[in-house]
N, CA, C and O of each residue as an XYZ file, in Angstrom:
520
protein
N      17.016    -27.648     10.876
C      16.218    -27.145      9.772
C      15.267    -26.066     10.292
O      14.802    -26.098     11.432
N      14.980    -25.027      9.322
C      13.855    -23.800      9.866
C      13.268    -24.214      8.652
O      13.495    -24.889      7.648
N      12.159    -23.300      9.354
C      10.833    -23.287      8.430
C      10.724    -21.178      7.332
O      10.018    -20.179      7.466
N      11.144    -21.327      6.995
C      11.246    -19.666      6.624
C      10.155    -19.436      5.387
O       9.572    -19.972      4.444
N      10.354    -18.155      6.179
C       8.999    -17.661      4.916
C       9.319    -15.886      5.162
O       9.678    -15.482      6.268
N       9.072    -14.640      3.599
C       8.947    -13.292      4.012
C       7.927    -12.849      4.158
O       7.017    -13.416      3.555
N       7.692    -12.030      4.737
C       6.490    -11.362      4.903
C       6.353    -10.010      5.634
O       7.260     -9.556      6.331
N       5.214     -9.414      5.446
C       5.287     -8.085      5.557
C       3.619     -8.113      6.660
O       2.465     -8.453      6.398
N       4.298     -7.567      7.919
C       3.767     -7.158      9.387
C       2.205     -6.682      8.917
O       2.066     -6.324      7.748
N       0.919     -6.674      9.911
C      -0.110     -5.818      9.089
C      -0.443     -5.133     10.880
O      -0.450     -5.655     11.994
N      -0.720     -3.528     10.283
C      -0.560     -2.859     11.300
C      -1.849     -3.246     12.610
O      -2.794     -4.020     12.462
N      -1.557     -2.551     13.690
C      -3.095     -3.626     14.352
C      -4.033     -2.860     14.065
O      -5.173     -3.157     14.421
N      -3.712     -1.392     13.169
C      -5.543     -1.255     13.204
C      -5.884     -2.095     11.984
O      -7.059     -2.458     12.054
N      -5.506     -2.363     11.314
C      -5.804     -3.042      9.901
C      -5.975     -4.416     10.785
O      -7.159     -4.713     10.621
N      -5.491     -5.212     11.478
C      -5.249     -6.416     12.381
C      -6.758     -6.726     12.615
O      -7.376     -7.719     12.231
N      -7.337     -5.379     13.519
C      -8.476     -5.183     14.275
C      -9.583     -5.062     13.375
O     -10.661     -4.842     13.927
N      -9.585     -5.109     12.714
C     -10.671     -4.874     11.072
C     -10.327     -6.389     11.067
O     -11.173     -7.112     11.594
N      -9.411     -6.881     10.642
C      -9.821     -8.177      9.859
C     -10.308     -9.318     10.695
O     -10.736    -10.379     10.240
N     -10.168     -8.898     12.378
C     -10.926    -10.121     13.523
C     -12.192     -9.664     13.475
O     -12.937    -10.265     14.249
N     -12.735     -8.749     12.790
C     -14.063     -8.547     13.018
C     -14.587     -9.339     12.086
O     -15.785     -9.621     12.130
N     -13.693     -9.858     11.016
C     -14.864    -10.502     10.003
C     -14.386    -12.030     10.147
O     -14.713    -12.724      9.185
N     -13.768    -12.600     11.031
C     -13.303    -14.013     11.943
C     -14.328    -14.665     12.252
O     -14.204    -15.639     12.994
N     -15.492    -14.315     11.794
C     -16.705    -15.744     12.511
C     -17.639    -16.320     11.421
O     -17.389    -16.215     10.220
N     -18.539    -16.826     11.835
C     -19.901    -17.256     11.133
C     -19.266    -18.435      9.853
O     -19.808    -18.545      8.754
N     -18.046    -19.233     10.275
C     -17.697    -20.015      9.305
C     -17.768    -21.445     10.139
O     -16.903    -21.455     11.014
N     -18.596    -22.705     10.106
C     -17.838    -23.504     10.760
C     -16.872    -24.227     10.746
O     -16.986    -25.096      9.882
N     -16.201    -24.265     11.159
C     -15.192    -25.499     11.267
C     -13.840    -24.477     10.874
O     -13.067    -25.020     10.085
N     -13.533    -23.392     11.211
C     -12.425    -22.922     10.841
C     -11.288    -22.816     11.771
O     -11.685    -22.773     12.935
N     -10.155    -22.764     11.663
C      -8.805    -22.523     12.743
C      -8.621    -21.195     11.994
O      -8.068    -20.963     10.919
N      -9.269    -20.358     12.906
C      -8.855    -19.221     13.148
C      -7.486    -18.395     13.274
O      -6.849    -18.386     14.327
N      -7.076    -17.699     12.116
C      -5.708    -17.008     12.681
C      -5.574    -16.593     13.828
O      -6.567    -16.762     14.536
N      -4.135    -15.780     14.607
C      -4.589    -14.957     15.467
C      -4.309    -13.778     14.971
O      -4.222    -13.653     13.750
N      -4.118    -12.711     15.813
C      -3.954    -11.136     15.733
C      -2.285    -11.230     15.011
O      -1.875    -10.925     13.891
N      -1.625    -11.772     16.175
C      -0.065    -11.541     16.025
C       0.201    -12.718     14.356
O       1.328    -12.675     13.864
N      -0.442    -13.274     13.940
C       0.033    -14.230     12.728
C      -0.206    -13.417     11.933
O       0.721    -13.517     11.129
N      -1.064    -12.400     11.500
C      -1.445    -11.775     10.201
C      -0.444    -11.326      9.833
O       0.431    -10.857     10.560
N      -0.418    -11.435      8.165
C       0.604    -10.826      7.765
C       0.550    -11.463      6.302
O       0.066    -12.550      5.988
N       1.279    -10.342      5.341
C       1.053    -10.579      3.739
C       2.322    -11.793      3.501
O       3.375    -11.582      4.101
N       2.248    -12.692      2.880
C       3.550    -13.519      2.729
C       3.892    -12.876      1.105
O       3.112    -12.526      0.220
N       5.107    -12.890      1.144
C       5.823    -12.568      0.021
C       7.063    -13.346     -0.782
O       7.559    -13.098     -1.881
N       7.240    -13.945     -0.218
C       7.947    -15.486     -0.218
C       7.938    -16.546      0.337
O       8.671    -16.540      1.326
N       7.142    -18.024      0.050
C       7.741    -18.659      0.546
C       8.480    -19.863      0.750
O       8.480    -20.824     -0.019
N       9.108    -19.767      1.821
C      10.714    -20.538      1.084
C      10.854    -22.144      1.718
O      11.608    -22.913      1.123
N      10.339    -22.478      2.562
C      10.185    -23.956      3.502
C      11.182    -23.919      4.225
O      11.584    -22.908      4.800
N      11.861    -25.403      4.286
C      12.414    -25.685      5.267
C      13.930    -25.723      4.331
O      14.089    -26.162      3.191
N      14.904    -25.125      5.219
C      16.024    -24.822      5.168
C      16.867    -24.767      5.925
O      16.543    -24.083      6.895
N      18.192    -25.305      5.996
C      19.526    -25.570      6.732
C      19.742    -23.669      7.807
O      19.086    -22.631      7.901
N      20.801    -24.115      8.264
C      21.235    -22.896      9.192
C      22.283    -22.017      8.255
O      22.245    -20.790      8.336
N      23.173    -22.637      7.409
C      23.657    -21.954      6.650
C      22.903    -21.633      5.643
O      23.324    -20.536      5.275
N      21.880    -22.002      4.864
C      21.237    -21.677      3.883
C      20.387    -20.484      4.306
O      20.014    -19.626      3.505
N      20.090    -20.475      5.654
C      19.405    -19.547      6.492
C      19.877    -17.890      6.194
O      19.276    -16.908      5.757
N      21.375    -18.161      6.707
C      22.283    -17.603      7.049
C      22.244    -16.066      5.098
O      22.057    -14.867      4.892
N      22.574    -17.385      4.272
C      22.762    -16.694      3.168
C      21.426    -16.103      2.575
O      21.442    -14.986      2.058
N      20.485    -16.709      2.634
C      18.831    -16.479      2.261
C      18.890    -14.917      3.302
O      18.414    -13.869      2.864
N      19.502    -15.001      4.604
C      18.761    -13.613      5.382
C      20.343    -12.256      4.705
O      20.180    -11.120      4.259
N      21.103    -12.690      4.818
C      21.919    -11.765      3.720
C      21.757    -11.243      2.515
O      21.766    -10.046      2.224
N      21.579    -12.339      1.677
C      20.469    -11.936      0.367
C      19.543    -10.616      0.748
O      19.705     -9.463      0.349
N      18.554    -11.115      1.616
C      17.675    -10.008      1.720
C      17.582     -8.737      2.709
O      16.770     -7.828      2.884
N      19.045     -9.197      3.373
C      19.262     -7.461      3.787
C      19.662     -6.447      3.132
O      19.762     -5.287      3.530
N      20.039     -7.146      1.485
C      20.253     -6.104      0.996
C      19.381     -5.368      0.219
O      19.755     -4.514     -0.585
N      18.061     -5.712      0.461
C      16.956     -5.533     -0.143
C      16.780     -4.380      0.013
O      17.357     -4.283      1.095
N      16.150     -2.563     -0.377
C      15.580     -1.647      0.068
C      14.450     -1.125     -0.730
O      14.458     -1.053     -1.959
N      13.416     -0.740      0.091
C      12.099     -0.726     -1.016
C      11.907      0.651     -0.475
O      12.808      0.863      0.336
N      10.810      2.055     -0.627
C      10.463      2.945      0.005
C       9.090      2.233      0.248
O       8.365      1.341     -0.190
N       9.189      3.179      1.213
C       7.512      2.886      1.989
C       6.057      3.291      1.057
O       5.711      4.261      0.383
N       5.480      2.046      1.415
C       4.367      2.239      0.503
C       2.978      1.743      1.399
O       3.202      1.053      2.393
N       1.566      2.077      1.070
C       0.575      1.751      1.443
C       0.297      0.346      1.101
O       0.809     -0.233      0.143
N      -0.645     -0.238      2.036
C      -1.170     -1.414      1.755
C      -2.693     -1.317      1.396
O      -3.188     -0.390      2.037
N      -3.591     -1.935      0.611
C      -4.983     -1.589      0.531
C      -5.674     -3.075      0.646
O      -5.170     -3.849     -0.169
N      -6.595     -3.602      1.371
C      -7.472     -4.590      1.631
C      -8.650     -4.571      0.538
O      -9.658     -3.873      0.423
N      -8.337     -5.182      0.099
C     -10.190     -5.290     -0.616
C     -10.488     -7.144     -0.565
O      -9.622     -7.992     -0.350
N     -11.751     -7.357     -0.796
C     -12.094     -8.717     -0.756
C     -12.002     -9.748      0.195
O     -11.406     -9.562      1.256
N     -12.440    -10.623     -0.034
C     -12.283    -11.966      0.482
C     -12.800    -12.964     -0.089
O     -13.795    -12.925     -0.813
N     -12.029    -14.126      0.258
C     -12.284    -15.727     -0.984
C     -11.622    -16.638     -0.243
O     -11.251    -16.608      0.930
N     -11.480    -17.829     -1.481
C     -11.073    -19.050     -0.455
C      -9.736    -19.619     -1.567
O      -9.879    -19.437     -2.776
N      -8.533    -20.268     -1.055
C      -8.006    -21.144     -1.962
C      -8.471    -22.477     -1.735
O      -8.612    -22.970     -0.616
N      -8.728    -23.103     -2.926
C      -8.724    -24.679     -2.745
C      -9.860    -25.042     -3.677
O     -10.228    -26.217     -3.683
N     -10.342    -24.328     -4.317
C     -11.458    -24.692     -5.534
C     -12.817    -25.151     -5.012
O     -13.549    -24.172     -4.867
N     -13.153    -25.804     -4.823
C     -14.289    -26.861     -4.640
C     -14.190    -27.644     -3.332
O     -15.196    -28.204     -2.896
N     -13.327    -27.693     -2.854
C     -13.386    -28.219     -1.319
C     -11.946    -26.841     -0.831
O     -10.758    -27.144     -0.943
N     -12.337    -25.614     -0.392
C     -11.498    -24.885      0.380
C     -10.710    -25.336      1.255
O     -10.863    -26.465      1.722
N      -9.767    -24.555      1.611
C      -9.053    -24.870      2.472
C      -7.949    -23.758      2.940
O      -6.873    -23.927      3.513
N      -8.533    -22.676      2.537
C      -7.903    -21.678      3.146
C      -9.023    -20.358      2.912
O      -9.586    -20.176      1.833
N      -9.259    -19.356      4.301
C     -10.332    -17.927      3.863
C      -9.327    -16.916      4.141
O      -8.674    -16.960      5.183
N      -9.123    -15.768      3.037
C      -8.273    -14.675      2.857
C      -9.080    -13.923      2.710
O     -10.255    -14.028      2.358
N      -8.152    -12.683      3.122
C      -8.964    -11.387      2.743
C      -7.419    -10.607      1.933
O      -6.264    -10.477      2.340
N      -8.055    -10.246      0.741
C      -7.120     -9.765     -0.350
C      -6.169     -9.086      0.008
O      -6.065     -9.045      1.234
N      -5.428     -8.534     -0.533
C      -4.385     -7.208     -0.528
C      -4.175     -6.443     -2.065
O      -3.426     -7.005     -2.864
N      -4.669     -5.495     -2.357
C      -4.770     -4.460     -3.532
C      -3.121     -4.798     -4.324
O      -2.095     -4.518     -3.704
N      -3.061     -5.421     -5.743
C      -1.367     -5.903     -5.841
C      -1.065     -3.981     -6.682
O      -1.310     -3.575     -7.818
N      -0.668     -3.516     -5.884
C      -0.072     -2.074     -6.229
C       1.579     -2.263     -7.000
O       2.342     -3.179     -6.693
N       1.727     -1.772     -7.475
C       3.175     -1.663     -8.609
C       4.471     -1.897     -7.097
O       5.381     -2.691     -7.333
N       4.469     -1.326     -5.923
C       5.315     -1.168     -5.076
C       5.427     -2.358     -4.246
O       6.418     -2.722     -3.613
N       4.194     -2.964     -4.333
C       4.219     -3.915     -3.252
C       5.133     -5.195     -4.232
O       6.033     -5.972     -3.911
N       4.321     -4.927     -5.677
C       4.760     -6.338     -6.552
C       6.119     -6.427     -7.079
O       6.606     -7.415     -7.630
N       6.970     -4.748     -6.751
C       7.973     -5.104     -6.990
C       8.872     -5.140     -6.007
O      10.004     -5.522     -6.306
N       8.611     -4.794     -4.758
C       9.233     -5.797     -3.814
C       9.427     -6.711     -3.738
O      10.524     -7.169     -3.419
N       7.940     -7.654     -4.136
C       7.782     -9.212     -4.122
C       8.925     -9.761     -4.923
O       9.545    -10.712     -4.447
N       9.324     -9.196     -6.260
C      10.053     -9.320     -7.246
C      11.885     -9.558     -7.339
O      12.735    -10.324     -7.794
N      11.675     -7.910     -6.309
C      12.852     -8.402     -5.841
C      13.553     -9.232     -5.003
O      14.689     -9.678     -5.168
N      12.367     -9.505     -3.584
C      12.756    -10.901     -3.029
C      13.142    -11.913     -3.899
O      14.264    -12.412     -3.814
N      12.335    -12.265     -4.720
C      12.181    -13.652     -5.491
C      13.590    -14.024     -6.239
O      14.144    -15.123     -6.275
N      14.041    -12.681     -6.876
C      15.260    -12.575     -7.196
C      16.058    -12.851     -6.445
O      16.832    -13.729     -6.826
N      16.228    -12.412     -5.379
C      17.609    -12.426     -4.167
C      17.510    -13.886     -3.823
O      18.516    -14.589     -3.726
N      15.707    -14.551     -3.551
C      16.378    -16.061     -3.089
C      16.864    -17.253     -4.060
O      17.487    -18.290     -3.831
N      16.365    -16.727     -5.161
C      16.830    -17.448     -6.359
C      18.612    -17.557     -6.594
O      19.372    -18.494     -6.836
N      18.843    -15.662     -6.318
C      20.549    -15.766     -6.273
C      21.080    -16.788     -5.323
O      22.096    -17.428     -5.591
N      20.327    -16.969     -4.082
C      20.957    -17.674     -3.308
C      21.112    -19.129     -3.438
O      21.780    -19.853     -2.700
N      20.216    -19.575     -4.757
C      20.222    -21.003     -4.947
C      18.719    -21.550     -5.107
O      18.621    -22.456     -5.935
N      17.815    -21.256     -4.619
C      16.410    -21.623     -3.894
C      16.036    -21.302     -5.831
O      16.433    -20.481     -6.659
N      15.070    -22.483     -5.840
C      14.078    -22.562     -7.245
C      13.609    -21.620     -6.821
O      13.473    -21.205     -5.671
N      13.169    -21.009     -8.382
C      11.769    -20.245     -8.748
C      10.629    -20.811     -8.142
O      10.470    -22.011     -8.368
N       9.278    -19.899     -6.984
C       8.441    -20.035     -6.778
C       7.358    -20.178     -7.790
O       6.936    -19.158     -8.334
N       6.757    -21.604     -8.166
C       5.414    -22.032     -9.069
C       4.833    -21.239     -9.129
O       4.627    -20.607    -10.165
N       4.306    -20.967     -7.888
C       3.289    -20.473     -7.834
C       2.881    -18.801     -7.858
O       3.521    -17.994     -7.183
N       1.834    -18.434     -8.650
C       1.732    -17.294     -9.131
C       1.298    -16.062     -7.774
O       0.154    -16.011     -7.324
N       2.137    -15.385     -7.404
C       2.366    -14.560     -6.151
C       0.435    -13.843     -6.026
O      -0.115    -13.444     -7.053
N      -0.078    -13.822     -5.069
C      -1.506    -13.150     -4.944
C      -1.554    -12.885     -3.491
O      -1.799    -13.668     -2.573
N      -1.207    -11.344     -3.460
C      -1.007    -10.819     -2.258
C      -2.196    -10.842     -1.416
O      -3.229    -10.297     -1.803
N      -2.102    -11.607      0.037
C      -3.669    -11.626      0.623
C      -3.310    -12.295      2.413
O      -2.555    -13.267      2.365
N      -3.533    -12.092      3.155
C      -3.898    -11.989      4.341
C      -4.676    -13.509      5.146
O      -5.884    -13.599      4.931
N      -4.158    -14.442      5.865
C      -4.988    -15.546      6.236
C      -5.755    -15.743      7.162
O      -5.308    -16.260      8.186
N      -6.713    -15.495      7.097
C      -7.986    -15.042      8.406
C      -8.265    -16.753      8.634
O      -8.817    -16.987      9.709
N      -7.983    -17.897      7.838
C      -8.875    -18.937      9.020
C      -8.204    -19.922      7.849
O      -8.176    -19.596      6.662
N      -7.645    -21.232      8.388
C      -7.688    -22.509      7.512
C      -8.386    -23.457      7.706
O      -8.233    -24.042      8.779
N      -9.451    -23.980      6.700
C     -10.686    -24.782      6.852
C     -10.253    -26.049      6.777
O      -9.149    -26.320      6.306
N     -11.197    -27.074      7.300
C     -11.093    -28.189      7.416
C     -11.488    -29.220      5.934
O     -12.172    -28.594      5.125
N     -11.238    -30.283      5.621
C     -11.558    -30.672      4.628
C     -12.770    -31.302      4.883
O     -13.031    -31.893      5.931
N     -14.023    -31.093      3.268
C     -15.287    -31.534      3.786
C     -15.689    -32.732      3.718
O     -15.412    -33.304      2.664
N     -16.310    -33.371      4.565
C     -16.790    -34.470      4.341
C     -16.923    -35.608      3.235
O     -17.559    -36.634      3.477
């Protein structure tokens, strides 16, 4: 079984910006440099053939190159957090990439993702509070 997920690389100067704002939280597990990155699907745990067809699916994917824009930061988890992000601007190019992934893993079999796509970056996962 793998663990799969898509996602889209964040360059290191953008990398190097977002370790600067990495502190003054306690109790956080800190991303690192090399983990950052926008997720755009994700898919869990999956067989070697399911692998196989999920990474075919999405080679046939082609998007043109587009900018990424950072704004913000927040937390998921409501009232007891448990995750600190720093946003990603949802631009028409990025969301229809996302779109078309979602499509391709769906062709491949894989449910519709619940959850409502919010492009953003994981700088630290918090601990649960007391």
């Amino acid at each position: 079984m793998r663990r799969l997920f898509v996602g889209l690389a964040i360059p290191d100067e953008i990398a190097a910006g977002l370790e600067r704002l990495q502190s003054g939280v306690p109790g956080a597990r800190w991303s690192r440099r090399e983990q950052f990155h926008v997720t755009l699907r994700f898919i869990g745990e999956v067989d070697g053939r399911d692998a196989t067809a999920i990474d075919d699916a999405l080679s046939l994917i082609s998007a043109p190159h587009f900018s990424l824009a950072l704004h913000a930061v927040g937390t998921f988890g409501g009232r007891d957090p448990r995750e600190l992000w720093a946003g990603v601007r949802a631009s028409e190019p990025l969301m229809h990439l996302q779109r078309k992934i979602e499509t391709a893993v769906q062709r491949v079999g894989l449910p519709a993702d619940p959850r409502k796509f919010t492009p953003h970056v994981t700088l630290a996962r918090l601990k649960a509070s007391p």
